[in-house]
N, C-alpha and C positions, 0 to 999 in steps of 0.2 A: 463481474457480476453487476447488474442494473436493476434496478425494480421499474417494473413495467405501470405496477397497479398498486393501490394503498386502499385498502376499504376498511373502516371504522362502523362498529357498529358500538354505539355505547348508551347506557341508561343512567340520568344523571338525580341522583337523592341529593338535595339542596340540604334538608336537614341536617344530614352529616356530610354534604362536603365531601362528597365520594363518586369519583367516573366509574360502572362496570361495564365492563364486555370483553369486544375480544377485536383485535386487529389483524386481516390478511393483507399480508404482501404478495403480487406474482411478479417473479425475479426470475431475467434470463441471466442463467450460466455461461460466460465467453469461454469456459477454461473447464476441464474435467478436473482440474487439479485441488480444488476450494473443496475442504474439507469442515473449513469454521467461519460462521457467521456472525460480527458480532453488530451489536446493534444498543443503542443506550434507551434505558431500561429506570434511571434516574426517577427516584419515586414510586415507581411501578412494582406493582406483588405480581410477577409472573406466578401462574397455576399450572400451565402444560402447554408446552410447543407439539406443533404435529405436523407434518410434511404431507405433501400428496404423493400418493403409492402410482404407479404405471399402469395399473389397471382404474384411475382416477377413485380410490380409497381415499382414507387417509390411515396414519399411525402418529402414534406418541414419538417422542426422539428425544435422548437425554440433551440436557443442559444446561447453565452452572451459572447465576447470576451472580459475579461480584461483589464485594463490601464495597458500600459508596466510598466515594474518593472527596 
């Protein structure tokens, strides 16, 4: 797997010191075989990952942030 593309869209409140928005990656698959993607996430409150559907949708997709290390 490679990522193609990184697009940041994010709104910054100085006051508190807090980035929101949301990040898309587009990623070519070399392999059918990649069932897990993992990615560092270090400080970050993930809210919802979502994939793009074949018919160019999107949907939700489970996934499991770790305890920091």
């Amino acid at each position: 797997m490679s990522v193609n593309n990184a697009y940041l869209d994010l709104t910054v409140d100085f006051d508190r010191q807090v980035l929101s928005g949301f990040a898309e990656l587009s990623l070519t698959w070399h392999s059918n075989n990649f069932e897990t993607l993992i990615l560092d996430t270090r400080d970050l409150v993930v809210k919802s990952i979502m994939t793009k559907t074949a018919s160019d949708g999107w949907k939700s997709v489970s996934y499991h942030v770790a305890n920091r290390d």
